[in-house]
N, C-alpha and C positions, 0 to 999 in steps of 0.2 A: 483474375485475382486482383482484387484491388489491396493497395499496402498504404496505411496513413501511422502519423507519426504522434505520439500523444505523451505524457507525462505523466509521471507518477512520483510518490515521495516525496512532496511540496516541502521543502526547508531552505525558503531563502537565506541562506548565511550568508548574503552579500548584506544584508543589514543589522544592524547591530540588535543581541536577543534583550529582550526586557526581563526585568529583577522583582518589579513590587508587586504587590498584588493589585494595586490600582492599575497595574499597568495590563494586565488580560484584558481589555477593552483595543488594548494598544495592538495587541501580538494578532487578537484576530482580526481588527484593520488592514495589518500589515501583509497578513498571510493574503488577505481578500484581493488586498492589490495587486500583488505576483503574482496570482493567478488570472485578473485581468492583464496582467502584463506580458502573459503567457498565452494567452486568447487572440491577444493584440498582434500576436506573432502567428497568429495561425493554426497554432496548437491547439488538439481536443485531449483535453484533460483526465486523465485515467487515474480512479484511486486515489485522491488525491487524500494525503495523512499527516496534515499539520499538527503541531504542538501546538494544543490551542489555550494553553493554562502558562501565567508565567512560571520561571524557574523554581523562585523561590516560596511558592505561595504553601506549599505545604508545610512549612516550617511552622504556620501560623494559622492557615483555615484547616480544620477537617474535612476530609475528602468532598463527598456528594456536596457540602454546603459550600465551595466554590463553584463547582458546574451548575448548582443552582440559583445561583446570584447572577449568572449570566447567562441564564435561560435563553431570553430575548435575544441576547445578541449572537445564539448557535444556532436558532430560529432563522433570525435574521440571514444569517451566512447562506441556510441551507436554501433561504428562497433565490441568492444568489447566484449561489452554483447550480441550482435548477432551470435557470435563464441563460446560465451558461453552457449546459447541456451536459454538466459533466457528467462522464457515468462509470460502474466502478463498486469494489465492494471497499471497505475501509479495514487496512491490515496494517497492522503496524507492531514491533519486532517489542516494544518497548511495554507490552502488554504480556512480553513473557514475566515481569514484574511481577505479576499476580503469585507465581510461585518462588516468592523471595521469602525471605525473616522479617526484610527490615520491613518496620511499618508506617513509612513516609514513605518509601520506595511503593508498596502495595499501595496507598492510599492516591500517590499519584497517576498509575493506571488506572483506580479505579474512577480517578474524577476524569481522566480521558476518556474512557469508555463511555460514559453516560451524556458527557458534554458530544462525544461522535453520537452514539444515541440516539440526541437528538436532532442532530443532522439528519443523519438516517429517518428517522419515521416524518421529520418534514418533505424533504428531497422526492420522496419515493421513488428515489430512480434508483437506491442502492438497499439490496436485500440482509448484506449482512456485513458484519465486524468481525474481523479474525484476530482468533489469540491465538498467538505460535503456544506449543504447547510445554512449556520448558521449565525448569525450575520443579522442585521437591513438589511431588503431586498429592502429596495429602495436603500441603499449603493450600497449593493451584485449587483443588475441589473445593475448598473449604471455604475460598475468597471468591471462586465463582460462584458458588450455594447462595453465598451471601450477596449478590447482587438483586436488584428490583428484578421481578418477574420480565415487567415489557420492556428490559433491556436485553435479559437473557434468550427473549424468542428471539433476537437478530441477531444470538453471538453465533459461532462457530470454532472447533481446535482445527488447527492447522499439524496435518497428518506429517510428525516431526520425524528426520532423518533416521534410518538406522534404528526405528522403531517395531516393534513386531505388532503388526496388523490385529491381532484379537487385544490385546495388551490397549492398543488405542481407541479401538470402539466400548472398551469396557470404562477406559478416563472417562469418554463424552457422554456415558449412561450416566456415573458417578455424577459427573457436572451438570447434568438433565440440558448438553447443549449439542448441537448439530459438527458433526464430523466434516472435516473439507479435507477429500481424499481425490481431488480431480486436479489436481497437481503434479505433473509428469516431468522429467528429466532426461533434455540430451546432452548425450556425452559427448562433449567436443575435445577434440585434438588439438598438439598445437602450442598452444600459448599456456605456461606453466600456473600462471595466477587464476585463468579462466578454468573452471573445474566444469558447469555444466549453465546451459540457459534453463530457465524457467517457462513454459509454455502452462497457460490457463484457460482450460478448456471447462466454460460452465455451463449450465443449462439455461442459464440467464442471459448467457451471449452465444444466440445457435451460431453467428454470423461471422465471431470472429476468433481466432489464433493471438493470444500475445507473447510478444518477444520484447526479453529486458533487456535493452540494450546493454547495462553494465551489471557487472558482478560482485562478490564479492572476493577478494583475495585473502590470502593466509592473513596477513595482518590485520585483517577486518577493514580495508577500504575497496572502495566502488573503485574496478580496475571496467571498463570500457568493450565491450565486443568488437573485434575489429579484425580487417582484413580477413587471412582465410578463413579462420575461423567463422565469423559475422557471415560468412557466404556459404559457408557448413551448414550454419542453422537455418538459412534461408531455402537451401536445394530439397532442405529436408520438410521447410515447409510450405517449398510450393508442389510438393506431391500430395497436400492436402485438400479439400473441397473448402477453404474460407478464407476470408480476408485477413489481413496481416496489422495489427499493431505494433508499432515499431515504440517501447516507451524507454526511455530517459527517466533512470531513475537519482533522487536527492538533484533537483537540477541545478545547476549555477549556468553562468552566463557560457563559459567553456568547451559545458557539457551541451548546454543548448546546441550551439557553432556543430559540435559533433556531431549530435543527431541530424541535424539541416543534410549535413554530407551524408549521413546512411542513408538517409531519405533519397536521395540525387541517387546513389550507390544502388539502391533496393530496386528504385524505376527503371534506371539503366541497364541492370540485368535481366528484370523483368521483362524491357522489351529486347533486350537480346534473344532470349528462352523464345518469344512468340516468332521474330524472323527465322530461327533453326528448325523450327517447328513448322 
């Protein structure tokens, strides 16, 4: 079993976010160098889901026509991060937006989606884009319908909580988009914030197992995998046949430091397991 340690969630908040619309140029500069900065340390980069559109720009452009003014420069990115080797599908939580009212809230999903897009079909290392599936779904259909065609072959709904199984293949018919139902949950013990790890088993990665390192907790912040728990998830997947991704997810410099010790954490038991054995 080999175990390596990767990133996911790219949102450097360690630098300050930009406001204009002249400044999108700025935001995917910035995001481009945290991830070399993340490289730099070692890390292979997973999923990686930056906010690639400033804050405020929907106030003022209409959707598609901001991701299309910086074509080039998502292009650009993606030949980047394909030098970087990163690999990964592109999911991000904020794309539940689609099934909202407001229509600057939908408008800015939809220019993320298109601007990842085009990441995607440059990269070709990453096959699809997940929309959680959430929000009023006659909206959600109706604002996926409406997307470009060769956006919608790379989308996919993300098979949501507490959803009943025919109920969700009938959305992704509705959406004419592809179901992502290989999304498993362990239930860990233990630590009252940690409710379950996220394991992603795709047919896209025969090779490997991924474990988030953090969660979410009730208040909706990334609460950390750790201790027994963290060793819960581990015993449970090394009775599996593959390699282990160990990812950090939204990382800041802290969260980094963390992961580095799971890593130490993950080998050391792992060569414990092989001297018992």
């Amino acid at each position: 079993m080999d175990v390596r340690i990767g990133v996911g969630g790219i949102v450097p908040e360690w630098k300050k976010p930009q406001f204009s619309i002249s400044s999108t140029k700025k935001t995917i500069a910035r995001h481009l160098n945290f991830m070399r900065f993340l490289s730099g340390l070692g890390f292979r980069l997973y999923a990686p889901m930056p906010v690639l559109l400033s804050k405020q720009a929907y106030k003022k452009v209409r959707a598609s026509q901001e991701a299309m003014l910086h074509k080039d420069d998502y292009v650009k990115l993606g030949e980047e991060m394909r030098k970087m080797n990163i690999v990964g599908v592109i999911e991000c939580s904020k794309y539940a937006c689609l099934g909202s009212k407001k229509d600057y809230v939908i408008e800015s999903a939809i220019d993320e989606i298109i601007a990842h897009a085009y990441i995607c079909n440059y990269t070709k290392t990453f096959k699809n884009i997940v929309i959680h599936a959430k929000g009023e779904r006659e909206i959600l259909v109706e604002n996926v319908r409406n997307l470009p065609t060769w956006v919608k072959k790379i989308l996919c709904l993300e098979f949501p909580e507490r959803e009943n199984a025919k109920r969700f293949i009938k959305l992704c018919d509705e959406c004419s988009v592809k179901p992502l139902a290989d999304i498993g949950h362990i239930k860990l013990l233990g630590n009252n914030y940690v409710k379950d790890a996220i394991l992603t088993i795709s047919d896209y990665w025969d090779k490997y197992m991924i474990l988030h390192y953090s969660n979410v907790d009730k208040r909706g912040k990334h609460v950390p995998l750790c201790g027994d728990d963290f060793l819960k998830a581990l015993r449970i997947l090394e009775k599996v046949d593959k390699d282990i991704w160990i990812v950090i997810e939204s990382p800041r410099e802290t969260r980094i430091k963390d992961g580095l010790k799971a890593m130490e954490l993950v080998l050391e038991n792992s060569k414990k397991n092989r001297r018992e054995k």
